[in-house]
C-alpha positions as CSV (number, residue, x, y, z in Angstrom):
1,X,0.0,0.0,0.0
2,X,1.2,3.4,-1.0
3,X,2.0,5.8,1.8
4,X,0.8,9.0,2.5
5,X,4.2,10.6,1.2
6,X,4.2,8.7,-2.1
7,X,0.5,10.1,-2.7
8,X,1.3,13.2,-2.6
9,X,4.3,12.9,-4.8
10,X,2.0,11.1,-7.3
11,X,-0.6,14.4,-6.9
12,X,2.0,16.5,-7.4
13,X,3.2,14.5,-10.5
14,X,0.1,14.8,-12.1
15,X,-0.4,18.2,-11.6
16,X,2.5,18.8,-13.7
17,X,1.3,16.9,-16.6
18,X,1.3,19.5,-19.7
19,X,-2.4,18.4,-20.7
20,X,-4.2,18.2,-17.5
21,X,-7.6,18.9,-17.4
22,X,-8.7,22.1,-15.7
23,X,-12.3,20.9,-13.8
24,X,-13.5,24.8,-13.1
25,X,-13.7,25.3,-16.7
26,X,-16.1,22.3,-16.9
27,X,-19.9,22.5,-16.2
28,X,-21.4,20.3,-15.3
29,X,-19.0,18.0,-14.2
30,X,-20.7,14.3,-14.5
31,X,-19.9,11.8,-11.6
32,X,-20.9,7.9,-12.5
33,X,-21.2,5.5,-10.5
34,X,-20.8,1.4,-11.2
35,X,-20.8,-1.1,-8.6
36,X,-18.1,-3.9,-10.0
37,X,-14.7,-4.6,-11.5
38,X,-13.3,-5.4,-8.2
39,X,-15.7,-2.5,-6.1
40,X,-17.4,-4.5,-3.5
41,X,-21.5,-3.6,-2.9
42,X,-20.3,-1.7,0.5
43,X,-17.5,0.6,-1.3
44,X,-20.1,1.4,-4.3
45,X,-22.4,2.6,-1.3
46,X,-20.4,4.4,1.0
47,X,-18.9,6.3,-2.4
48,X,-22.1,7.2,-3.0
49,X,-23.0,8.1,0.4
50,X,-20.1,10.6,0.2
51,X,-20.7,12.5,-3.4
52,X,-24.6,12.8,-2.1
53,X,-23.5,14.9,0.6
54,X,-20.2,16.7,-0.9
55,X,-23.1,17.5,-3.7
56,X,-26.1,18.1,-1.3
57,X,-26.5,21.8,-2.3
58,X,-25.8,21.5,-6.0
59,X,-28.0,18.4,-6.9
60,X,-31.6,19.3,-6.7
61,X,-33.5,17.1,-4.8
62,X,-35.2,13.8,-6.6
63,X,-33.5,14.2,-9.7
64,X,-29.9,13.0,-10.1
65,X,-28.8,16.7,-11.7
């Protein structure tokens, strides 16, 4: 398992790629979510748990956008 120290390298490795893609000039971004390939039915879940409520105020309620 990759340490906290080699995440952050990786981040900041990434962020220096020449063609990276700027999310704030994106709208809207689209988040999908599929349970499988190795992402147990508890995972796919609590994932889904988590972008509900980081999106609470943007998604309006009942339907998906």
């Amino acid at each position: 398992m990759a340490t906290v120290k080699e995440q952050l390298e990786r981040v900041e490795a990434l962020k220096a790629q020449p063609n990276r893609l700027d999310f704030s000039t994106i709208s809207p971004i689209k988040i999908g979510m599929i349970g499988g390939h190795g992402t147990g039915p508890t995972i796919t879940q609590e994932s889904q748990t988590v972008i509900d409520y980081i999106l609470r105020d943007q998604v309006a309620p009942g339907t998906g956008q």
